[in-house]
N, C-alpha and C positions, 0 to 999 in steps of 0.2 A: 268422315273427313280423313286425306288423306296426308299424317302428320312430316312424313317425311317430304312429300312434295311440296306440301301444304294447299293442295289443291281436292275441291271433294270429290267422294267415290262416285265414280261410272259404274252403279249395279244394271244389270238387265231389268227392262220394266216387267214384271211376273204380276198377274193378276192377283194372286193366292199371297202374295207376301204383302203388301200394298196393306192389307186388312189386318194384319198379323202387327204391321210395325205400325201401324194406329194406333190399333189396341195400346203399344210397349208405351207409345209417347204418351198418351192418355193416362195409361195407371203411373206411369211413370213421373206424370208432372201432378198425381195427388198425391205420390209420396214426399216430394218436392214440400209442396204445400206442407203437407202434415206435418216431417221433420223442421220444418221454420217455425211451426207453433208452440212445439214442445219445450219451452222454456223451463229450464231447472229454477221455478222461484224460490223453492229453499236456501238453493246455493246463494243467489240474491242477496236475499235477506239475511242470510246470515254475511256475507261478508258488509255490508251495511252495518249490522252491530257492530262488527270487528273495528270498520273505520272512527265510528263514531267511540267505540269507547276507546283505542287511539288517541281520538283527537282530547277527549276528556282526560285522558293521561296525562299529555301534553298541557293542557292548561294547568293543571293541579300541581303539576312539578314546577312549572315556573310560577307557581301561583305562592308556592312554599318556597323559595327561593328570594322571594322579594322580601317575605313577614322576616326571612332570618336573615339579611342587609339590614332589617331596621332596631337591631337592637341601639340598647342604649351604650355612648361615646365615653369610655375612662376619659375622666379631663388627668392631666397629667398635676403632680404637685406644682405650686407655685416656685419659682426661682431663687426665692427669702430663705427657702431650707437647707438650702445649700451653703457647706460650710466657708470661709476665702481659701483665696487660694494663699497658701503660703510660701514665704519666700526662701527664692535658694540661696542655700549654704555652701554650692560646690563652686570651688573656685578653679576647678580644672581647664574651663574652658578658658579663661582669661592665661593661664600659666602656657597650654598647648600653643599660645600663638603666637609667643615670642621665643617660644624654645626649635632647636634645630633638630634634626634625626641623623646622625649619623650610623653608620653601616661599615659592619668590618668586614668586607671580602674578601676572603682570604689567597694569596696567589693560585695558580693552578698548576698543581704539580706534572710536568712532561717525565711521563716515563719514556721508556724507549719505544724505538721507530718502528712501527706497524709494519708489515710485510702482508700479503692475502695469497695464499694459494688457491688456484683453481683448479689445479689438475696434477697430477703426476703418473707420467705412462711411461713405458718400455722402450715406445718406439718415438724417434724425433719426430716421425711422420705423423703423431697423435695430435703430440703440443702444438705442431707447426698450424693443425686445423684448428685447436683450441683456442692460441693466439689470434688466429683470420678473425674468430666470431668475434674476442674481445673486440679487435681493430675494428669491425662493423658497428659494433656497441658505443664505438667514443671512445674508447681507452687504450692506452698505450701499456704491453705487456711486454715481458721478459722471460727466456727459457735460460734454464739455468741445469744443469747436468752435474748430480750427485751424486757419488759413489756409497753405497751401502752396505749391508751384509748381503744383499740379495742381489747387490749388481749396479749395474749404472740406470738410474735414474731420472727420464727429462720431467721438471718441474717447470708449471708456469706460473710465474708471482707480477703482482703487480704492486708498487711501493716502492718507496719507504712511505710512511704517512706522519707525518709530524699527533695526529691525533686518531683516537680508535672513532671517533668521527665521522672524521672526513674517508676512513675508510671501509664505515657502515654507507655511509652517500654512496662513494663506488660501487658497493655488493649490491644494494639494489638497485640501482642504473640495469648492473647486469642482470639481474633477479627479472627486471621489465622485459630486459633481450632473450630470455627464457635460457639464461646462463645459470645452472645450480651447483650448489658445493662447494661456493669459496669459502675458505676457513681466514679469520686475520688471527697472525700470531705476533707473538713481539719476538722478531728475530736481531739477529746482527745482520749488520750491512758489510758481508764480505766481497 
């Protein structure tokens, strides 16, 4: 047969082969035969034992399982041996519930006014970009020009802050806006 077409083979009829492919199909369908009969009953039997003492395993295990569920019930003692109960002495709770709590909180001391610096450059053309991003951020900044040993310096701060607080809130606002390096100092407000 022809597996790819799936259609069978067109041989030429030949006298001489006719008797030849007899022959094949012939010996060929007692080998057929033979191999069907040759059953491995070892193998059989033996895996027969294997199930059966399985299954006798299986019984045996549950079969010890049940004897040791049935031992014998500790009854617990009777409730007579047990001592009373005795009565309390502590008179805390009746005291706690007509007494008051008070709390000394003590003022909170304002030191001086926060100031945060985020930048300090050479050029006003620095700060001026530094302030843009604060201003994108939400925040309102101030450039401030200091003179130092090395020159004039533009600074950008933002503040005053009444609390070192509310000027950690600020620094990471900016911190979110991927603004780094504000320092808060306690300056004077000149």
């Amino acid at each position: 047969m022809d597996y790819a077409n799936r259609k069978p083979n067109k041989q030429p009829k030949r006298g001489g082969k006719k008797k030849s492919a007899a022959r094949k199909s012939a010996s060929g369908a007692t080998r057929r035969k033979s191999e069907t009969r040759n059953v491995p009953w070892l193998i059989v039997i033996i895996a027969i034992v294997l199930i059966v003492a399985f299954a006798y395993g299986l019984v045996k295990i549950n079969g010890s399982s049940e004897s040791s569920a049935q031992q014998p019930v500790i009854q617990p003692p009777p409730k007579d041996l047990l001592p009373e109960k005795p009565e309390e002495r502590w008179q805390y709770i009746e005291e706690l519930e007509s007494k008051e709590v008070e709390v000394d909180v003590p003022e909170r001391e304002v030191g001086p006014p926060k100031l945060m610096q985020c930048g300090s450059f050479r050029q006003e053309a620095d700060a001026q970009r530094l302030r843009a991003q604060i201003a994108m951020a939400g925040l309102e900044s101030q450039i401030r020009g200091t003179t130092g040993k090395n020159g004039l310096w533009y600074r950008v701060i933002l503040g005053p802050y009444e609390t070192k607080r509310d000027a950690e809130r600020d620094r990471h606002k900016l911190q979110r806006a991927q603004i780094y390096g504000c320092a808060i100092w306690n300056w004077n407000i000149d």
